[in-house]
N, C-alpha and C positions, 0 to 999 in steps of 0.2 A: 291873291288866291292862286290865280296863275301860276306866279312864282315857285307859292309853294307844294304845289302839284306838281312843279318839274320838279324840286329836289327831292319830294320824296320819290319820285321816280327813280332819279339817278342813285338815292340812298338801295333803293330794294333791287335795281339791275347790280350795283356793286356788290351786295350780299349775295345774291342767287348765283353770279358767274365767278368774282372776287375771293368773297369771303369764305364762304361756303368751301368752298376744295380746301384751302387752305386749313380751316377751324377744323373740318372731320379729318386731314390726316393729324393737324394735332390731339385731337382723340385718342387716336391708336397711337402716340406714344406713352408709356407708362410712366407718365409722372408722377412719382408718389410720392408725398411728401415726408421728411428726413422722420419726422415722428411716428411714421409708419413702416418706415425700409430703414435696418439697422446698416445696410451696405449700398446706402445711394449714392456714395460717394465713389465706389468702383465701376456702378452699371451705368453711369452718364446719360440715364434719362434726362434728366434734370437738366443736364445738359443740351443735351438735343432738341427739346421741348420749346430752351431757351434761345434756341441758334436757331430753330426753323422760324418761330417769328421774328427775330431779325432779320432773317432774309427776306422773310414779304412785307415787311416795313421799308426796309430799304431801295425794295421795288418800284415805294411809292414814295420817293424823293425825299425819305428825311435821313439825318445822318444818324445811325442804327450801331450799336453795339453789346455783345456780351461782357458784363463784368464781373470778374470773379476775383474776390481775394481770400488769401489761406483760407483754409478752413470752413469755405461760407459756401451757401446757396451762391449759386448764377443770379445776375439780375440784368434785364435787359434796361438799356438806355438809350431813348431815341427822343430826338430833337425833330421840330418841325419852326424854324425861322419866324418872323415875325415881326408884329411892332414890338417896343421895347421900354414905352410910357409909361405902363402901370404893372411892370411887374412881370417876373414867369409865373406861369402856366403849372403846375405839375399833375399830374392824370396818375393815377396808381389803380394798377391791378396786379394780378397773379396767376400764374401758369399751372401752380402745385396741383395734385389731387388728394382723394380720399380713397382706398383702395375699397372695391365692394366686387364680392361674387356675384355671379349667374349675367344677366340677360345686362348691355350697357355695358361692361368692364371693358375697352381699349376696343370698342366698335362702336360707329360713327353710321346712324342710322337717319334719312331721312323718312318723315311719315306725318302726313295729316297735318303740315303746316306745323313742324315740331323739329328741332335735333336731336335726337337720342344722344348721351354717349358721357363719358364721366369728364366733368368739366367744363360741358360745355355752357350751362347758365352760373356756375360757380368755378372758375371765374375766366374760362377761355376766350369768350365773347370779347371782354375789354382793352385789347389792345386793339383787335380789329375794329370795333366800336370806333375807338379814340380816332384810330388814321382817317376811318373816312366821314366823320363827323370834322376833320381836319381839313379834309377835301373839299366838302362842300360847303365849308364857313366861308364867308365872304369877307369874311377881317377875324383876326386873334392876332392875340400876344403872342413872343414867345414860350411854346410849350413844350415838357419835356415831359415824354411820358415813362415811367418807372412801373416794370413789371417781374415783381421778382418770384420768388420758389422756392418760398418756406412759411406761407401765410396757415398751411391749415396746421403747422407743426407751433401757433404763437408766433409768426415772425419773429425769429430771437437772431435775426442780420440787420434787418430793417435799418435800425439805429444806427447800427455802424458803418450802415453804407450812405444813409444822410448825413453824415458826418463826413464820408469820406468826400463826397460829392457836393460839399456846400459850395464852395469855391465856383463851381460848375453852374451851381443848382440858382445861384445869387440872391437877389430879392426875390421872396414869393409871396403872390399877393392873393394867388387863388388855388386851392387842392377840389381834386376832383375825385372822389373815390368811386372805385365803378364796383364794388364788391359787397352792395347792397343789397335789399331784398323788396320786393311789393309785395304788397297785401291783393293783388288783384290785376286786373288789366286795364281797368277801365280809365287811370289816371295815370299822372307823373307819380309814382312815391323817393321820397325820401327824406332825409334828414339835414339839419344846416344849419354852422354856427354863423353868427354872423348879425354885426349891432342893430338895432332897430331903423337908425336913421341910414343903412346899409343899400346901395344900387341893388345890394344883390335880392332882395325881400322880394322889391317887386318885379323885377327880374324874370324871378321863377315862378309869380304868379303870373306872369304874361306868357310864358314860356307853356303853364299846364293848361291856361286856357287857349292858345294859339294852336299846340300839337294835338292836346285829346278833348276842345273843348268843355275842359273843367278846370275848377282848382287841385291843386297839387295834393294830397294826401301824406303823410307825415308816418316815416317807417320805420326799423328799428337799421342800427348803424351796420355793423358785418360780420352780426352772430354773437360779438363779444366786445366789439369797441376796439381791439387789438390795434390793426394799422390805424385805424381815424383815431383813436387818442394819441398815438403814439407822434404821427404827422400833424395834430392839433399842438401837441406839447413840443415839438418845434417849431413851430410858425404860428406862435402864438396870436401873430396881427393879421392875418392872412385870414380872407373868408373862405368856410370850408361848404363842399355840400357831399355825400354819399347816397349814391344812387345804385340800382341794377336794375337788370334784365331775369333775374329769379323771381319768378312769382310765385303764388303757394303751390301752385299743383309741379312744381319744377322736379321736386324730388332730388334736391340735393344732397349727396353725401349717399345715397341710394342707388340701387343696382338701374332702376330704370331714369334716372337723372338727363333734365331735357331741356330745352331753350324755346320757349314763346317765340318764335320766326316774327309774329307781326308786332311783337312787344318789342323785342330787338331794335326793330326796323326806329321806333316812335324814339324810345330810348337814345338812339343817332342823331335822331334829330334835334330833339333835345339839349342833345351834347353838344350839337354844332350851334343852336341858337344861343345857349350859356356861352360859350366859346365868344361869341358876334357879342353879348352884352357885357362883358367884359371887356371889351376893346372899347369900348363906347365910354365905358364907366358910367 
């Protein structure tokens, strides 16, 4: 218990001084996603959105890149080392937005234990998520997290950028989607393929009684199934789970769109103990 009083300490001083600066100036850049800007491909938000989290990934010792081929969304690629026994690791999120008027459009509000701001619980949260649940696992595989910018347009890169990156990408033995939603606060929610006789089952029941003393709660995948079928139908053998940090009152996709600060926080940890039972098998 100890123990884990200190991380979650270390988890919520790393959002509050870390995270935090970082996720609201990415707010105020206008990411809009290509199905909503017929000319994003001239105004390089999308761009920038994707270069300014590379650079605070990179801050935190992993090896961090934008990739971009013809024609395509940006996608970020960052690597954090690891054991290498069962498998990469792969973490997917997404940078993109949804464009909405008045109050929350490309402003980054802190209030009442909440983020204001477009993007931040769909899906800005999850790369910062990912590093520092990276930080305070105590053992993982090789993981490589993929965060591209064009999920709310259909992902219609995705594929081609799994493909281009297999080589990179190698054996994967576990997907982590962070672009889920909860029903609530009071549990883990999400969703997760993966066979009965599977490490991962009880895993996650250990993981939702450990973090929010309950069991886990079962959610819907990210709005439409898009990325998590798309990353299910390549890595067909690989067990999958799709979580977030949106809950119902989040208002995503809405001018007042906001981030659960203390759900966030459980969310981290979460991620980092998946991360630790997966190295374990």
């Amino acid at each position: 218990m100890v123990f884990e009083n200190r991380v979650r300490g270390v988890i919520a001083r790393r959002w509050a001084y870390d995270v935090l600066p970082s996720l609201m100036e990415l707010i105020r850049i206008r990411a809009v996603s290509p199905a909503y800007d017929s000319n994003w491909f001239e105004r390089d938000e999308l761009w920038d959105a994707a270069d300014h989290v590379r650079e605070w990934i990179a801050r935190h010792g992993m090896v961090a890149e934008v990739v971009q081929l013809p024609g395509r969304t940006p996608l970020v690629v960052a690597e954090a080392g690891g054991r290498d026994d069962r498998g990469t690791v792969v973490v997917y999120g997404h940078l993109d937005t949804v464009p909405s008027p008045g109050f929350g459009r490309w402003r980054a509000v802190l209030r009442d234990g909440r983020l204001y701001g477009r993007g931040a619980a769909d899906d800005g949260y999850a790369g910062y998520a990912a590093v520092t649940a990276l930080a305070v696992s105590r053992d993982h595989e090789r993981t490589v997290l993929l965060l591209e910018t064009g999920a709310e347009s259909g992902s219609p890169d995705l594929d081609v950028y799994l493909t281009a990156l297999a080589g990179r990408l190698g054996d994967v033995s576990l997907v982590i989607g962070l672009d889920g939603a909860a029903a609530g606060y009071e549990r883990w929610w999400l969703t997760t393929r993966a066979t009965p006789d599977s490490w991962l089952l009880p895993a996650l029941a250990g993981i939702g009684a450990r973090v929010f003393g309950r069991p886990c709660g079962v959610a819907g995948a990210d709005g439409g199934g898009g990325p998590a079928d798309m990353l299910a139908r390549r890595y067909p053998d690989a067990r999958h789970v799709v979580t977030g940090a949106a809950g119902p009152d989040s208002n995503t996709h809405a001018r007042d769109e906001s981030l659960n600060l203390a759900y966030a926080y459980r969310v981290t940890e979460s991620l980092a103990l998946l991360l630790e039972a997966h190295a374990r098998g």
